[in-house]
C-alpha positions as CSV (number, residue, x, y, z in Angstrom):
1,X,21.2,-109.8,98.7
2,X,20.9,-111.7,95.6
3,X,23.1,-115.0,94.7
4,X,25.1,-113.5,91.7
5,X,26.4,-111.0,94.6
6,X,27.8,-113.5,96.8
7,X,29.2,-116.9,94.3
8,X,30.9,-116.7,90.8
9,X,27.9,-117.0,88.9
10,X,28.1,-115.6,85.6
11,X,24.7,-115.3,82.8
12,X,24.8,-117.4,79.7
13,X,22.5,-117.0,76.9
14,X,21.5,-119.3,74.3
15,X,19.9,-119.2,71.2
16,X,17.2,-123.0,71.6
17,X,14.7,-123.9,68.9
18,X,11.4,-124.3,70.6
19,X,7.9,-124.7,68.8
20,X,9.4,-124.0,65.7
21,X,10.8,-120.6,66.3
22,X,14.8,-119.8,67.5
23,X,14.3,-117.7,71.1
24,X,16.4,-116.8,73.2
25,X,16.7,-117.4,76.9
26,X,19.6,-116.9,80.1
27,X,20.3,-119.0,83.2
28,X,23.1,-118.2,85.7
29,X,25.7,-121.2,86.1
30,X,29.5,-121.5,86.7
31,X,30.9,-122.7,84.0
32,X,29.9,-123.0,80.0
33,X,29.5,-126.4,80.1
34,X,27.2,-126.3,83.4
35,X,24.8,-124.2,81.4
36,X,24.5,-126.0,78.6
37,X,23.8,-128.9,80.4
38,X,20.9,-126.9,81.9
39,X,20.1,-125.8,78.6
40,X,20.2,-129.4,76.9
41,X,18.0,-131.2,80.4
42,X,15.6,-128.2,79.4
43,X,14.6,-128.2,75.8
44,X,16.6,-131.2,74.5
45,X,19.8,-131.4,72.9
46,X,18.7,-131.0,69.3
47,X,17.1,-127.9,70.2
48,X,19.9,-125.9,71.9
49,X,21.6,-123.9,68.8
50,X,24.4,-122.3,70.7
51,X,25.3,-121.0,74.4
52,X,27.7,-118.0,75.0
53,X,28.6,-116.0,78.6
54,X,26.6,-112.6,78.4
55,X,28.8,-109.4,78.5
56,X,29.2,-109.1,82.6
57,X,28.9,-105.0,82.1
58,X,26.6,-104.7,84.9
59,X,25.5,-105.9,88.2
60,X,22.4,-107.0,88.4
61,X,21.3,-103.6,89.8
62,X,21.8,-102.5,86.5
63,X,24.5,-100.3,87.5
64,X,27.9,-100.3,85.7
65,X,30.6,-102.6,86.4
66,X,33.5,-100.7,88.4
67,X,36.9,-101.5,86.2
68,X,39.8,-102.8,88.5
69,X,43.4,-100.7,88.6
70,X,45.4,-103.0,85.8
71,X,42.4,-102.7,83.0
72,X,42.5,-99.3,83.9
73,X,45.8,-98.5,83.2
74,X,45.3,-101.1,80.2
75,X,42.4,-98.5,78.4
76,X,44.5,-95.6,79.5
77,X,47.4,-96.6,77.6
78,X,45.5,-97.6,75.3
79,X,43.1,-94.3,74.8
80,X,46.5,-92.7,74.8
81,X,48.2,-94.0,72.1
82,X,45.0,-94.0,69.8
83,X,45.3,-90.2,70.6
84,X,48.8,-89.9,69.3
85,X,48.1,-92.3,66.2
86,X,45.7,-89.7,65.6
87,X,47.4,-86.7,66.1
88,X,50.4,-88.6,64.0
89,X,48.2,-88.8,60.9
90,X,46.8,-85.2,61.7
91,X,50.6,-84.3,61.8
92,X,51.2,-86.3,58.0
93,X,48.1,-84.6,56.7
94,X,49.4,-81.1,57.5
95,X,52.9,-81.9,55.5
96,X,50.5,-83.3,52.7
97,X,48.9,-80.2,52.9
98,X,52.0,-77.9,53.1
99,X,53.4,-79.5,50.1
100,X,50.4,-79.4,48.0
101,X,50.3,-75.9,48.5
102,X,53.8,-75.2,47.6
103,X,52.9,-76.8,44.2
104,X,49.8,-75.1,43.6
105,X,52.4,-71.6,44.5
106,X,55.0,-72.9,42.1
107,X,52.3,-73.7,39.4
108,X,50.8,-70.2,39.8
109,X,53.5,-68.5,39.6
110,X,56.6,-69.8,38.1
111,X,59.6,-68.2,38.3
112,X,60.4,-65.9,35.5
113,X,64.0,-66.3,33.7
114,X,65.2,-63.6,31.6
């Protein structure tokens, strides 16, 4: 079993300068600032450009990340009202379309008055 299966330990990345070229490198801490400080006792704190979490998409098995019952429902309702905005404009579109071609009809052929 490997540590990041058992604690809270979450990957940050940073961008350091080291030998002249920008590289970047990971460590597993707690907390932001925890990492940087690993990050600054390592190369120095004029060569640590920037630290940010990684995106925790997958375990460490490299398998993906099982989604809990609220976010879930969150990208449900979310995937579902993407699908009516688009079936909205697809709806708008269709009137567009209808009246366009009444126009094109009434250009064609216009009535005749005797």
């Amino acid at each position: 079993m490997r540590i990041c299966e058992v604690s809270n330990l979450k990957t940050y990345v940073a961008q350091v300068r080291a030998g002249g070229n920008v590289a970047r490198t990971s460590v597993h801490a707690e907390t932001l600032t925890q990492a940087r400080a690993i990050f600054v006792q390592l190369f120095g704190a004029a060569n640590v450009l920037s630290v940010s979490q990684a995106p925790d998409v997958t375990n460490e098995a490299g398998t993906i990340k099982p989604k809990s019952p609220a976010e879930l429902r969150v990208k449900s309702l979310a995937d579902q009202s993407a699908h009516l905005k688009q079936q909205e404009k697809v709806g708008r579109a269709q009137i567009g379309l209808k009246k366009a071609q009444a126009q094109v009809q009434k250009a064609n052929f216009p009535t005749k008055h005797h």
